[in-house]
C-alpha positions in Angstrom: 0.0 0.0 0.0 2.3 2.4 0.9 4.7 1.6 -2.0 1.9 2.3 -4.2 2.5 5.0 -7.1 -0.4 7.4 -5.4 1.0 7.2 -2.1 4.8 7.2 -3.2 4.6 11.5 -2.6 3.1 11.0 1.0 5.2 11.2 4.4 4.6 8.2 6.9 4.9 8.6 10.9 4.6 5.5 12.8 3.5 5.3 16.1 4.7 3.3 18.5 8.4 3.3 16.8 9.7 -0.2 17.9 7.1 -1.9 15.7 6.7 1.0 13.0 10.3 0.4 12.3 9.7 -3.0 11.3 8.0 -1.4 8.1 10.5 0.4 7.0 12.6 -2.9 5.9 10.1 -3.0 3.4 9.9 0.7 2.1 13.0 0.2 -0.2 14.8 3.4 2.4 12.1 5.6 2.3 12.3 7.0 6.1 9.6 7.1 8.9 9.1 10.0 10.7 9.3 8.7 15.0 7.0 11.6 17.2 8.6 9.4 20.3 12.2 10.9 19.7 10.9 13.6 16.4 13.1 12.0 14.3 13.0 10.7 10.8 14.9 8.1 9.7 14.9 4.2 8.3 15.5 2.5 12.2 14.7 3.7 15.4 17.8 4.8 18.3 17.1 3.8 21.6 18.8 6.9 23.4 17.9 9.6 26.1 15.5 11.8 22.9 13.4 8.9 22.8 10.5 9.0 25.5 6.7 7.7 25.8 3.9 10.6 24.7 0.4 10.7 25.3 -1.7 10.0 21.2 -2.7 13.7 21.8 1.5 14.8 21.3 2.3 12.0 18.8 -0.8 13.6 16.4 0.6 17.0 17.4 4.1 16.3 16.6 3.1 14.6 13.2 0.9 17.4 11.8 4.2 19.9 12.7 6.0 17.1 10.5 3.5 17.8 7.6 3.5 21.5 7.7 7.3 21.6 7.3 7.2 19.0 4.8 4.4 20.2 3.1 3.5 16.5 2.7 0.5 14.7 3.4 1.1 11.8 6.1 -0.1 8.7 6.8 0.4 7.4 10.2 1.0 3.7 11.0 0.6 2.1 14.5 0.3 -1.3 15.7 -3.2 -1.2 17.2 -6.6 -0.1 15.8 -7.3 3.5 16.9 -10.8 3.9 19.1 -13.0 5.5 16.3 -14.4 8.7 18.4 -10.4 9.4 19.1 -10.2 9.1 15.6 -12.3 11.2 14.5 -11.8 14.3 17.1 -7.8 13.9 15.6 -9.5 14.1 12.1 -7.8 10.8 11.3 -8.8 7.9 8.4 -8.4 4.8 8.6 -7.1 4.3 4.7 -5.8 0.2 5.5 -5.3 -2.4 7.8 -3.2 -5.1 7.5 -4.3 -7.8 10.1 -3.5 -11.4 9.4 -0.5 -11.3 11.6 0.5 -14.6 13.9 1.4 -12.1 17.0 -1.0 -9.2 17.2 1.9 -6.7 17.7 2.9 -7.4 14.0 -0.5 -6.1 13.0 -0.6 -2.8 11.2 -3.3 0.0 10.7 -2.8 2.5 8.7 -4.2 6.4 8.8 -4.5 9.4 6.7 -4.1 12.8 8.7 -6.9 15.5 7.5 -6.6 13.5 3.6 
């Protein structure tokens, strides 16, 4: 999906970064933007930047990243999003990829104000 020709223009942020990282392998080094340590990059470092932030400060953080980008974003987490939080963060749900043997390895996929 996100290696798709339409989507090939659009920034990705992945919340929580330990398992958003494990989609980059398969983005061909197109980086992730992190909101834990506001970083973009293909992996994830595991230093004193890097902290825990409430969903309100990860969307916050990622719609700075797309006003200095200028990019639209679509934001990948591990764990389906509760729809009314959703919604009040003007967030889509664009995919989900869900046939995963551990649930962690699942992946949902968001559009931010698309």
């Amino acid at each position: 999906y996100l290696d798709k020709p339409e989507n090939a223009g659009m920034a990705i942020a992945g919340w929580r970064d330990f398992a958003a990282s494990s989609v980059a392998g398969y983005l061909s080094g197109r980086p992730i933007y992190y909101p834990e340590s506001d970083r973009t990059g293909t992996f994830i470092k595991w230093d004193i930047q890097r902290r825990t932030l409430p969903f309100s400060e990860v969307v916050s953080r990622v719609r700075k990243q797309r006003e200095l980008t200028g990019k639209s974003v679509i934001l990948v987490v591990n764990q389906p999003l509760d729809a009314e939080v959703a919604r009040l963060e003007r967030l889509v749900e664009v995919a989900r990829f869900t046939d995963a043997v551990v649930y962690d390895e699942n992946f949902w996929l968001y559009a931010l104000d698309r």
